[in-house]
Backbone bond lengths (Angstrom), bond angles and torsions (degrees), N, CA, C in turn:
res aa  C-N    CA-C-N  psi(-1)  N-CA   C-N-CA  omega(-1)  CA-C   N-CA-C  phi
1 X - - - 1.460 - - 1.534 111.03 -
2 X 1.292 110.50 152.77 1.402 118.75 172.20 1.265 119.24 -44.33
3 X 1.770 139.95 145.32 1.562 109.69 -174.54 1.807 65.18 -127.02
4 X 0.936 145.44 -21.06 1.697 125.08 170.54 1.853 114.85 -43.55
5 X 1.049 88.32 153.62 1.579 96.39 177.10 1.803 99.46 -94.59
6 X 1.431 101.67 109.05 1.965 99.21 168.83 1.033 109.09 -91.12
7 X 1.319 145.15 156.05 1.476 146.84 -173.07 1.660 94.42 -133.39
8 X 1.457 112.52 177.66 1.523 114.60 -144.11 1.700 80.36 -108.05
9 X 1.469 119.93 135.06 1.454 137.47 175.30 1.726 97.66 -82.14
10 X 1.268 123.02 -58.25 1.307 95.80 153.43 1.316 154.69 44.67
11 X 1.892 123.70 21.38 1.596 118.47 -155.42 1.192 121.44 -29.54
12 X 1.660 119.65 148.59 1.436 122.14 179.30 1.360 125.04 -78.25
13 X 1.660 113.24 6.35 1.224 121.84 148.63 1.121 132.38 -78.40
14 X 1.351 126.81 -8.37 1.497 147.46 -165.86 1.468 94.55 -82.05
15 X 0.942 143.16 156.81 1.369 154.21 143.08 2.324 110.24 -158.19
16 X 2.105 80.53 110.96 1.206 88.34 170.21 1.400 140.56 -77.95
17 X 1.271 124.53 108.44 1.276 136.51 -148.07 1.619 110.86 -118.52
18 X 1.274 95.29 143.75 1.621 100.54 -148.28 1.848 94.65 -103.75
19 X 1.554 124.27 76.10 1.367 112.11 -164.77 1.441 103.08 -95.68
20 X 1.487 116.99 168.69 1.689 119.73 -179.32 1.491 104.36 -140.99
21 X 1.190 109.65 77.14 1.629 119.11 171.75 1.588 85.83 -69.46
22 X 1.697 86.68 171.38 1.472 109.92 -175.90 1.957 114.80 -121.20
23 X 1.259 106.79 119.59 1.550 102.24 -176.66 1.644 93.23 -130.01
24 X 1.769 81.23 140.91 2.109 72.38 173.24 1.551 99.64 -148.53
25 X 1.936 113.27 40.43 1.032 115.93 -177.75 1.226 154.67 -24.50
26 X 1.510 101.10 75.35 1.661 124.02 -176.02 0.891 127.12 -75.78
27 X 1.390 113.45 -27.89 1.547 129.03 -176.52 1.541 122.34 -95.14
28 X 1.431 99.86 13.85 1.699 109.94 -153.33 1.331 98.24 -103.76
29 X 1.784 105.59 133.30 1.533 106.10 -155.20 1.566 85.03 -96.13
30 X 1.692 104.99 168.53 1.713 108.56 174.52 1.435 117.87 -51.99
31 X 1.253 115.21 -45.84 1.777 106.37 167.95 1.081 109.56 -120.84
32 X 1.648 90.64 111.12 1.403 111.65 -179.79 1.585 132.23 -92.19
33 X 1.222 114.44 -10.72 1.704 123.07 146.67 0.856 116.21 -121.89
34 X 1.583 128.47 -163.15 1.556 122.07 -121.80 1.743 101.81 -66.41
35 X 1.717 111.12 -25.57 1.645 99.85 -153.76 1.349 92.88 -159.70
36 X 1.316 130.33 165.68 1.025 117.17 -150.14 2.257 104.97 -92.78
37 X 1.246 94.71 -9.06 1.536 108.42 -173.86 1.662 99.23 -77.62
38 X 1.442 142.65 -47.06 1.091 136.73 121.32 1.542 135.39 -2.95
39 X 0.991 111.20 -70.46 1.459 134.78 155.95 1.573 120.21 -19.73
40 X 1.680 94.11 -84.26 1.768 98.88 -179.85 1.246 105.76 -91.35
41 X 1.700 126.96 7.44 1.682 102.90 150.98 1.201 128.42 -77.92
42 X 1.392 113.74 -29.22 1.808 120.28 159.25 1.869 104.22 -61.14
43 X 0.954 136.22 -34.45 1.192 137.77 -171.37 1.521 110.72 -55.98
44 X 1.693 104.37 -62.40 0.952 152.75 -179.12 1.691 105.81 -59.70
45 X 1.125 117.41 -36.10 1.627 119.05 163.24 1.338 122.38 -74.61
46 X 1.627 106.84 -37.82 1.993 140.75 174.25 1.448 95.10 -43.05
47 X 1.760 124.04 -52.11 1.021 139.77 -174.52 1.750 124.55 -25.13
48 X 1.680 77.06 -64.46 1.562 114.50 -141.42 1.732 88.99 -98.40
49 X 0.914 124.60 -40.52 1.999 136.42 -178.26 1.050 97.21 -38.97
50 X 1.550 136.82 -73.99 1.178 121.89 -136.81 1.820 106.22 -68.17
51 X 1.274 110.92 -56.38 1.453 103.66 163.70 1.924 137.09 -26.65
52 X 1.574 79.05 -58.76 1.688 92.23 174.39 1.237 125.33 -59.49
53 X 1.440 109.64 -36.66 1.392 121.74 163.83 1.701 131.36 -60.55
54 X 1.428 104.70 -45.93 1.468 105.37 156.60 1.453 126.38 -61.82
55 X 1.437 101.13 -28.31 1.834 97.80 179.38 1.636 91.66 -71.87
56 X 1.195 136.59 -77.91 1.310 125.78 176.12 1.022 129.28 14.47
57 X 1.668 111.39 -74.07 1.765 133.67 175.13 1.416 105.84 -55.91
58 X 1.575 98.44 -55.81 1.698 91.16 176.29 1.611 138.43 -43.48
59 X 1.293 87.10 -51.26 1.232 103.52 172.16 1.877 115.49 -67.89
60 X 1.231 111.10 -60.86 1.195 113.07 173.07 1.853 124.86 -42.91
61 X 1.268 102.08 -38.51 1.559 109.07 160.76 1.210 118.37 -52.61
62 X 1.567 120.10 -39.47 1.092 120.03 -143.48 1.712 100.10 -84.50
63 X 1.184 110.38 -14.87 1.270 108.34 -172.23 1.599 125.14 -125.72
64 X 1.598 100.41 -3.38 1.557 101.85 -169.81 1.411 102.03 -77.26
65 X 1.330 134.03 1.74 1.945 120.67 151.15 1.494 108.14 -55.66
66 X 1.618 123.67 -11.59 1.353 89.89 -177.46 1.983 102.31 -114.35
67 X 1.594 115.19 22.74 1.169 107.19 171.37 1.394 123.49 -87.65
68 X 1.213 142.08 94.53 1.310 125.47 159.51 1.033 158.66 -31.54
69 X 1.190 122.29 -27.59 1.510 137.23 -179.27 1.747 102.16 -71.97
70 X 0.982 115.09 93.29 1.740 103.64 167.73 1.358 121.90 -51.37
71 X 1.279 128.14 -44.92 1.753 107.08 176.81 1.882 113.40 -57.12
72 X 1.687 90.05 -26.90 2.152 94.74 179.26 1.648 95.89 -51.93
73 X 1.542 104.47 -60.22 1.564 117.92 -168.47 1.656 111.58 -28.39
74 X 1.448 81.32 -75.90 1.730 94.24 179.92 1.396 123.21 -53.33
75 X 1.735 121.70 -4.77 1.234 106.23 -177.23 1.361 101.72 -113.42
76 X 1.497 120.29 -12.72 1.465 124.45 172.47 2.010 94.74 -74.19
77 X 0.930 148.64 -31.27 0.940 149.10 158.94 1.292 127.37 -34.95
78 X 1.541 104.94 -69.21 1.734 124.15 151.56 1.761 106.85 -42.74
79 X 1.087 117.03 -55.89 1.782 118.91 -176.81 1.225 106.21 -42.92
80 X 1.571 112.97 -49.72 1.104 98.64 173.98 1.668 151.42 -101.16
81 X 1.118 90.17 11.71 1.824 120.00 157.91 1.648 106.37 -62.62
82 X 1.492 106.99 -58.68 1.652 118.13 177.15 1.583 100.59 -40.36
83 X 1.708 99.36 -75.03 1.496 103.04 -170.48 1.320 109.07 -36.82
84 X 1.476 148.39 -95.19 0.938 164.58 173.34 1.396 113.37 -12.26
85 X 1.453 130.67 -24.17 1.378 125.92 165.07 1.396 97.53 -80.94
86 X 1.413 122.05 -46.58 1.704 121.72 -174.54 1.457 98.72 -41.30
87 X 1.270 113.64 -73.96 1.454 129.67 -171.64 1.017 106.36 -11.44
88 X 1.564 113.14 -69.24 1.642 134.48 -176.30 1.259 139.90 -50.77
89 X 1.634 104.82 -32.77 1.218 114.20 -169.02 2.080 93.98 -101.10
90 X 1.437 101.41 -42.82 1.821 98.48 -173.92 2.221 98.35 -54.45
91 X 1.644 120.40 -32.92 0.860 111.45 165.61 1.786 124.22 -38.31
92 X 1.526 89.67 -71.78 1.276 106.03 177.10 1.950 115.58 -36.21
93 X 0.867 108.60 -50.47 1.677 136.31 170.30 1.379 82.61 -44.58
94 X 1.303 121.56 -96.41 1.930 129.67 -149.74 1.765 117.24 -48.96
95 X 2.049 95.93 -28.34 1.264 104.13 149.78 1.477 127.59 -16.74
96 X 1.563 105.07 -73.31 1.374 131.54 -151.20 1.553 110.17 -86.92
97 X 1.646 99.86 -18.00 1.523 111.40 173.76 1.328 105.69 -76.71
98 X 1.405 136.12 -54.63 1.170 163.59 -173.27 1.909 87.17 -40.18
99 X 1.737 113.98 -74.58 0.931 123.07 -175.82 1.440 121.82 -35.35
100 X 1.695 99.66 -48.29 1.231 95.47 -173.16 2.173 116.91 -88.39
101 X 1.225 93.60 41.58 1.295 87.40 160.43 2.068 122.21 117.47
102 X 1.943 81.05 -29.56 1.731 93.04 -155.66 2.140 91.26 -77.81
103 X 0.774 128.71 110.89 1.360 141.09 -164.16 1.230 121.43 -72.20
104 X 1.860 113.86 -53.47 1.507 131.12 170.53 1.905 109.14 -50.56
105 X 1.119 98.51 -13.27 1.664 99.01 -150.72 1.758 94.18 -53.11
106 X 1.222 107.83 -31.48 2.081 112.12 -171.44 1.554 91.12 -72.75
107 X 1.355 118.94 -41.39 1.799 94.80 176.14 1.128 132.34 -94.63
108 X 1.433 117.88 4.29 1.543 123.15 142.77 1.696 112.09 -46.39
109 X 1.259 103.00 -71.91 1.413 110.88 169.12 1.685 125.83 -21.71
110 X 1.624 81.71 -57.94 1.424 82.33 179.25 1.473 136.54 -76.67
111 X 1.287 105.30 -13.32 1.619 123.45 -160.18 1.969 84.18 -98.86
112 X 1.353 138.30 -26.89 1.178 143.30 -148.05 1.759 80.32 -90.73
113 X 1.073 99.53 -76.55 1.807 129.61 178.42 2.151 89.51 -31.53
114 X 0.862 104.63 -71.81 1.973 103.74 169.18 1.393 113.42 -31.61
115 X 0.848 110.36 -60.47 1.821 130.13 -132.02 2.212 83.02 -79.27
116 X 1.184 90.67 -58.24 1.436 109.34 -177.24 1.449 112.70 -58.58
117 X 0.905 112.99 -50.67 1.759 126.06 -177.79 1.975 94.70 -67.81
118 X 1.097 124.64 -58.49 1.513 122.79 -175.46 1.837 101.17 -70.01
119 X 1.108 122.65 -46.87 1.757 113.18 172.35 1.964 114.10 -40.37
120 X 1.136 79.31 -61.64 1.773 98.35 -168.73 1.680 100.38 -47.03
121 X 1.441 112.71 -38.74 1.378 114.03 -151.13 1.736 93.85 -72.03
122 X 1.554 109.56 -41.37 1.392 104.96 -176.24 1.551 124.65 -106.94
123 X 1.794 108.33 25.66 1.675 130.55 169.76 1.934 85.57 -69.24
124 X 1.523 72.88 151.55 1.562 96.40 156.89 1.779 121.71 -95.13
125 X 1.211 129.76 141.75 1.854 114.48 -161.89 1.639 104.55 -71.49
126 X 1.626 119.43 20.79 1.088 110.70 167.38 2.029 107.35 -96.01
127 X 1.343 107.02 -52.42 1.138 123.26 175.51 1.434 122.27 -76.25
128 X 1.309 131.83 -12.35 1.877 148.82 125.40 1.797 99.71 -31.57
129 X 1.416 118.89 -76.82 1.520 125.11 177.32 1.368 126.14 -53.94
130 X 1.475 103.58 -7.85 1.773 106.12 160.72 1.225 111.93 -126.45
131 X 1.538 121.61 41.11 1.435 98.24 144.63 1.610 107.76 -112.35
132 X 1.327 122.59 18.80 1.616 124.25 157.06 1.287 81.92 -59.90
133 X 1.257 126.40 -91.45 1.501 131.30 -176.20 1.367 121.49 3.47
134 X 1.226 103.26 -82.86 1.371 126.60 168.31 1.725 117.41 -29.09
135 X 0.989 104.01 -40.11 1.318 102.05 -158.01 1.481 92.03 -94.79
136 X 1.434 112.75 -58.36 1.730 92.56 174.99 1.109 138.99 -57.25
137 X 1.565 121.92 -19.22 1.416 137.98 160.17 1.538 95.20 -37.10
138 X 1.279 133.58 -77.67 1.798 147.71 -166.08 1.424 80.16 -35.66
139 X 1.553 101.53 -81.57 2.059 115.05 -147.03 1.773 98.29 -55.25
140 X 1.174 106.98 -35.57 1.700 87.96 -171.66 1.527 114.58 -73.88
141 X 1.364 105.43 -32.41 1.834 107.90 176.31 1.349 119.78 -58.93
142 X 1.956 112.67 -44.18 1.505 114.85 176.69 1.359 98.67 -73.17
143 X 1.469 140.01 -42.54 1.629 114.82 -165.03 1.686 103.69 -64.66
144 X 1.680 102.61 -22.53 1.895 93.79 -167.23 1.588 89.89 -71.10
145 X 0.869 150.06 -74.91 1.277 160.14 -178.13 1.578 106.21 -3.57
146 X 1.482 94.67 -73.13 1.608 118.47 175.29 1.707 101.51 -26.29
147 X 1.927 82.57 -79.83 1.720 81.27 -160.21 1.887 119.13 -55.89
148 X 1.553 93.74 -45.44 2.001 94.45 166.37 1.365 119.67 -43.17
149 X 1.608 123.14 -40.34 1.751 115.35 176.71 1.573 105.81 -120.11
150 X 1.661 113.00 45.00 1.349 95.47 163.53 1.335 135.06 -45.25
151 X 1.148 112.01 -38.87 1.538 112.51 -176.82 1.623 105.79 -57.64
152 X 1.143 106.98 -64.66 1.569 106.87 -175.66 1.594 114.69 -50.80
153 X 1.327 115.53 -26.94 1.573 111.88 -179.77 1.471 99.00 -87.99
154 X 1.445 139.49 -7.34 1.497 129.08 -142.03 1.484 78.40 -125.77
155 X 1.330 119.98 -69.29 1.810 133.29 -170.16 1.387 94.58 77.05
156 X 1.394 105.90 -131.23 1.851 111.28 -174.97 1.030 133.18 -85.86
157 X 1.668 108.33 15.62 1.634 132.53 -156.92 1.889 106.81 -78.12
158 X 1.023 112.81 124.07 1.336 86.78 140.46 1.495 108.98 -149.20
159 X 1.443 113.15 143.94 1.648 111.73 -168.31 1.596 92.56 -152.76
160 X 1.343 103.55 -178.31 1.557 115.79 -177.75 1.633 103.31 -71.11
161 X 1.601 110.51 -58.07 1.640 104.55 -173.11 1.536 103.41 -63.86
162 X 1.167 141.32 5.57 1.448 120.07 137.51 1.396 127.95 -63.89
163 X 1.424 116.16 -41.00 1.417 109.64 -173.30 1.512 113.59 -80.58
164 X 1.723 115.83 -0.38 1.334 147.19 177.17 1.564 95.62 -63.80
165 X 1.636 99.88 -71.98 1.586 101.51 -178.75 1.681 133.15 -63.46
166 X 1.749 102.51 -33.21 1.116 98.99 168.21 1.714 128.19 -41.84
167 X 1.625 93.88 -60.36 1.368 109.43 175.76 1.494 118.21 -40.22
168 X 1.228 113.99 -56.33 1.613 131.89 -167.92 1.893 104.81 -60.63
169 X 1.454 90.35 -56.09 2.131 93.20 169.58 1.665 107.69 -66.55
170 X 1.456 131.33 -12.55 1.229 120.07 -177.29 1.673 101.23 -84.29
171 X 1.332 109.29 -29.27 1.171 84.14 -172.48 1.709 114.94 -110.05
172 X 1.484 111.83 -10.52 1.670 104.51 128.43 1.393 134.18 -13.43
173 X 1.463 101.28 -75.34 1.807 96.07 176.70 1.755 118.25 -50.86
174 X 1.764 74.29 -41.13 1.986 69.66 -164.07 1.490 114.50 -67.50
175 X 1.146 129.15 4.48 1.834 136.88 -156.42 1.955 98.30 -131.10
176 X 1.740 102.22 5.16 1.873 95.36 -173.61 1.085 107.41 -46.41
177 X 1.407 122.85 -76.04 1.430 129.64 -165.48 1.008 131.93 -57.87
178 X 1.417 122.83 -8.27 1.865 138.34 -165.59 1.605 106.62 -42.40
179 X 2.020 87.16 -67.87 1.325 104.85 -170.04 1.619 122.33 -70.38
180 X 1.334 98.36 -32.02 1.464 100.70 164.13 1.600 132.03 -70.46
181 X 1.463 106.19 -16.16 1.338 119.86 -176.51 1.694 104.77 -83.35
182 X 1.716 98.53 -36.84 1.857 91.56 169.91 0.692 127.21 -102.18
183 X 2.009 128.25 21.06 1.274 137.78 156.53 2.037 104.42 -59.44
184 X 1.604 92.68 -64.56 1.345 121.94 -169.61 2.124 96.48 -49.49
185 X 1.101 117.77 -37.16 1.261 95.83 -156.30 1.792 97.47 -106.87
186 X 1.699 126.34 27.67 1.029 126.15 111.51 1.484 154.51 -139.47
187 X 1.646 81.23 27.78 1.816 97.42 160.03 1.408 92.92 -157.77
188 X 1.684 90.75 126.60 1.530 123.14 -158.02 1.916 100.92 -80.42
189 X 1.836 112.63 -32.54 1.558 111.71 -173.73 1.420 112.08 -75.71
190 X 1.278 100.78 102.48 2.051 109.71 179.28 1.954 91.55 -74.23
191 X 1.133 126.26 -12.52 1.275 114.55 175.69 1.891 107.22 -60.33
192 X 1.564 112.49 -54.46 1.393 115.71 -175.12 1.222 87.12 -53.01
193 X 1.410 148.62 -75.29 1.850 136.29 -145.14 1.717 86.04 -44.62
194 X 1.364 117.11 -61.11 1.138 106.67 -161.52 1.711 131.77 -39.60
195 X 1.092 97.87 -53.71 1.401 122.90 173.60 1.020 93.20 -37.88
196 X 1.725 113.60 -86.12 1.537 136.66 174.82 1.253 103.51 6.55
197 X 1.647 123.67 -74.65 1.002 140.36 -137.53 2.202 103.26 -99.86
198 X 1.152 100.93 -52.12 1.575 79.69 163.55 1.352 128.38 -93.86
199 X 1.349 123.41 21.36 1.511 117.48 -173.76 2.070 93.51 -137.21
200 X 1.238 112.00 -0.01 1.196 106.62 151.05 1.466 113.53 -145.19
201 X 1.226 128.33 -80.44 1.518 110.44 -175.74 1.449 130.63 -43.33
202 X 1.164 122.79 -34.32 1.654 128.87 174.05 1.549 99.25 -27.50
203 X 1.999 84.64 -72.11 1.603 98.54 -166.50 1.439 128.87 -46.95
204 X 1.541 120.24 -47.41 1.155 145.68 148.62 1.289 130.71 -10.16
205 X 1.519 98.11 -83.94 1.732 139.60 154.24 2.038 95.00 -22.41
206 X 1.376 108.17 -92.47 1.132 115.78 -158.54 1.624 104.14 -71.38
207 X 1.091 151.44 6.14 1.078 130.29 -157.36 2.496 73.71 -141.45
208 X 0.708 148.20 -61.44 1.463 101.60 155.59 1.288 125.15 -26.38
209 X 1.238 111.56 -77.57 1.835 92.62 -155.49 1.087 91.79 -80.00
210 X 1.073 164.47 98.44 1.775 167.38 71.82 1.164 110.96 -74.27
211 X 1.388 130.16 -43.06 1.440 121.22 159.28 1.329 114.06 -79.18
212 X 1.386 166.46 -24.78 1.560 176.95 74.69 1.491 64.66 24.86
213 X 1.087 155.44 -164.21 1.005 154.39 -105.46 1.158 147.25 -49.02
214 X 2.047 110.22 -19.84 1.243 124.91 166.67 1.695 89.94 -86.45
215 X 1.017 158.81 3.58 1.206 164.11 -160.73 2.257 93.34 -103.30
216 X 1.084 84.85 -57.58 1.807 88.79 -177.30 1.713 106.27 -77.98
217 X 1.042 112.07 -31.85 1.308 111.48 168.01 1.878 111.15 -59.93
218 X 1.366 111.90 -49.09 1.027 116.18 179.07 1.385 120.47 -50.62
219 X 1.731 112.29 -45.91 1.756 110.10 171.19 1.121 117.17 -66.78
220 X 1.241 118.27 -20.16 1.286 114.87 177.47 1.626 124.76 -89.89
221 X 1.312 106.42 1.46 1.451 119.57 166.37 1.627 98.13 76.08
222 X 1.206 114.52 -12.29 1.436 97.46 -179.07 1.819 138.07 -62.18
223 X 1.501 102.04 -11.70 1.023 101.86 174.60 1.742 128.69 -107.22
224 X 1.424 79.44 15.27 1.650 92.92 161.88 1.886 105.14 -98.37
225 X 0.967 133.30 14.95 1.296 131.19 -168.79 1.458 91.77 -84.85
226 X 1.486 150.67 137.60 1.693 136.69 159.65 1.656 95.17 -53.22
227 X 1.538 110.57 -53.19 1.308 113.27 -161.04 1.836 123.17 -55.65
228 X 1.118 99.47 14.64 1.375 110.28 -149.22 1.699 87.43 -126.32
229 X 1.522 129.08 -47.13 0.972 131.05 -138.51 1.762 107.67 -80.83
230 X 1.745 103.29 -18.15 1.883 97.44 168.11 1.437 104.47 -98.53
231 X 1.108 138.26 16.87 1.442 122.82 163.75 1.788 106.39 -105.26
232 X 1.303 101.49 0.17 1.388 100.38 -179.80 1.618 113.18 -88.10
233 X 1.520 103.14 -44.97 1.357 113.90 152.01 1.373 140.71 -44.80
234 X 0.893 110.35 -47.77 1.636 137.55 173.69 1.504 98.66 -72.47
235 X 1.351 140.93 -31.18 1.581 121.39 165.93 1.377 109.75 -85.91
236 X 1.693 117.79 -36.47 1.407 92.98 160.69 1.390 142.99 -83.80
237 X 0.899 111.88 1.31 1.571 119.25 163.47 1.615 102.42 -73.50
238 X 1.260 122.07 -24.35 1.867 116.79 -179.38 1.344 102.76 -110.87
239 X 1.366 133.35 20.53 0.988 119.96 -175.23 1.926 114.30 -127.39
240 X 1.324 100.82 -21.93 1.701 127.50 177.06 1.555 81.12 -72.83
241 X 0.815 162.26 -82.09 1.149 151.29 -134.13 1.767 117.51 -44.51
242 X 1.452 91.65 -47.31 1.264 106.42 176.26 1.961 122.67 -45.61
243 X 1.068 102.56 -41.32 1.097 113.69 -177.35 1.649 117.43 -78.84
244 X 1.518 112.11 -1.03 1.211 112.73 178.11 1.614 105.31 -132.46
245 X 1.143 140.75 8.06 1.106 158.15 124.91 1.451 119.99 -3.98
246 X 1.241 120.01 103.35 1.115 143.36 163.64 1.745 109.23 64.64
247 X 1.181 123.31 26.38 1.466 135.75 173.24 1.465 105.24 -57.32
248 X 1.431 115.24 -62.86 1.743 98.73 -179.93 1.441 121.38 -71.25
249 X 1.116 119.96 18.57 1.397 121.19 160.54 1.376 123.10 -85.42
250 X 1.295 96.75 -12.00 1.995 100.22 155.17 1.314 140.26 -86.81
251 X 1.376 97.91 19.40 1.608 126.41 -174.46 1.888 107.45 -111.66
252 X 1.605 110.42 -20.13 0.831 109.36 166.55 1.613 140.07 -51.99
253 X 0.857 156.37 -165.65 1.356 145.85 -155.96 1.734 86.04 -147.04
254 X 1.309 123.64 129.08 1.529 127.36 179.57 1.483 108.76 66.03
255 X 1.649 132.95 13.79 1.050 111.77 166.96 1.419 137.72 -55.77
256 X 1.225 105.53 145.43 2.131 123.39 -172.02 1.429 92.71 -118.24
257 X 2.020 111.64 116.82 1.182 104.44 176.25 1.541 110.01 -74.70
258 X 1.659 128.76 -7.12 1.665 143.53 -173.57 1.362 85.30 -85.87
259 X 2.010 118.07 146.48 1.144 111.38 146.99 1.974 95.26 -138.77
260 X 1.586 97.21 -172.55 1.679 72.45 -150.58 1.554 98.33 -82.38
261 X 1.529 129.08 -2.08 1.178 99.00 169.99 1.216 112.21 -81.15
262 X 1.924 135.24 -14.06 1.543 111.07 168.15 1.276 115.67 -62.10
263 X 1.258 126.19 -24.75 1.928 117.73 161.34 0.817 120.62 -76.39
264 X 1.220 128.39 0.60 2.180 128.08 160.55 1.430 93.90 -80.07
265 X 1.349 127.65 -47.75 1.526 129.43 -166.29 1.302 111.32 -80.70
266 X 1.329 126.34 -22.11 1.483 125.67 -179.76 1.394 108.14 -75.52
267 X 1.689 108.52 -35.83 1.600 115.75 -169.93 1.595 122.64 -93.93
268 X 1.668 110.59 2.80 0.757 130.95 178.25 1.929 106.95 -95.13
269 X 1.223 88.03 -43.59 1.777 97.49 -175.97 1.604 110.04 -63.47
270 X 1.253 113.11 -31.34 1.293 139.97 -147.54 1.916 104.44 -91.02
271 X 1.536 93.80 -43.70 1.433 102.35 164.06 1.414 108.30 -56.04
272 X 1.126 74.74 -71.90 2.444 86.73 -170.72 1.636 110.54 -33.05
273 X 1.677 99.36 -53.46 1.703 100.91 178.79 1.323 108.25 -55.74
274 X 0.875 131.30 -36.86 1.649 136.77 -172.64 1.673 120.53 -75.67
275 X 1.426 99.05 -40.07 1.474 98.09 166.50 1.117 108.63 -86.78
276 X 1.544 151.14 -9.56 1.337 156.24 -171.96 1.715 101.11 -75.85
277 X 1.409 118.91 -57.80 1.722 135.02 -169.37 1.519 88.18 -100.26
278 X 1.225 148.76 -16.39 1.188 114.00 -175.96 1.715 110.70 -60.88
């Protein structure tokens, strides 16, 4: 383990806050942003969260006796208040998927819930402590995405599981660095995350929800349409990217997972959410 003291990168404008809006999306039509390839990849992430999110906590519990930094402490603390409402509510969400028809969705679950439980058992507690990492690397890139091209992900939509997602990427940004900050402060080689991250989670990562999603595409017949079949392409070819996005920048020497336009975008999102529920 690290014997340096890491302190939380974290801006001191940031404060992670553990909020519990209420969604109980009734009104939420089957494609609920711009198109339906959009659609069941957020769906298709809704899926896969609630699990990932509990391993998170788990994991993150399991080790914050050995972080020092008390403001780190207290915000891995907060992380995991966040997580744990996510958990709850993307549940609540898969509910309603379930309802409406898509059937496999409990053995996604279950095979995810496997897959994870048998990895962990034979990780080492260096490579166990980066897939917090791991996983927020994904969620913080798609919520930045989100909120930077809402329009293009939202189009003429407006419904509750939007203001679902907003919320969920707002508080993504604000929680980036947590896990990476208590990777770093007890294993010092950002080369292993790296690895970590394209020689196992990438692969992982993207090749679940690409099927969880050609899977919902499938009930929905939409991807038997021809007319359907180059715009389906054309988002995934712009959309894989995301998931591999800015990974060797943790190889850098003094890397800051904050830069200042994610604190223009956090404080911008942050307004809107605030005047939206106030």
């Amino acid at each position: 383990m690290n014997k340096d003291l890491v302190q939380s990168t974290t801006p001191e404008g940031v404060k992670i806050t553990s909020r519990r809006p209420k969604f109980d999306f009734s009104d939420t039509p089957k494609v609920w942003l711009s198109d339906p390839f959009k659609t069941h990849f957020m769906n298709a992430l809704s899926i896969l969260i609630p699990h990932s999110e509990r391993t998170v906590n788990a994991i993150m519990r399991q080790n914050i006796q050995h972080i020092s930094d008390a403001r780190l402490k207290n915000e891995v603390k907060s992380l995991i208040k966040q997580e744990g409402a996510h958990a709850a509510m993307h549940q609540k969400s898969n509910s309603c998927l379930k309802q409406c028809g898509y059937t496999k969705i409990a053995f996604f679950e279950k095979l995810q819930k496997k897959s994870m439980s048998m990895l962990r058992r034979v990780s080492s507690d260096a490579f166990e402590m980066a897939i917090p990492a791991a996983f927020e690397h994904f969620t913080s890139a798609i919520s930045r995405d989100f909120l930077v091209n809402k329009d293009e992900w939202v189009g003429q939509q407006t419904n509750e599981a939007i203001d679902f997602a907003v919320w969920h990427s707002l508080e993504e940004i604000e929680h980036q660095a947590v896990c990476y900050d208590a990777y770093k402060a007890l294993y010092p080689s950002q080369w292993r995350l790296v690895f970590a991250l394209l020689f196992c989670w990438v692969p992982l990562t993207v090749l679940s929800t690409y099927i969880v999603q050609l899977y919902l595409l499938h009930k929905d017949r939409v991807i038997y349409q021809p007319k359907n079949w180059v715009p389906y392409f054309k988002f995934l070819s712009g959309n894989i990217g995301l998931f591999t996005k800015g990974i060797f920048k943790y190889r850098e020497k003094g890397f800051q997972p904050w830069s200042p336009s994610d604190e223009a975008l956090y404080h911008k999102a942050l307004t809107q959410f605030e005047a939206k529920t106030s």
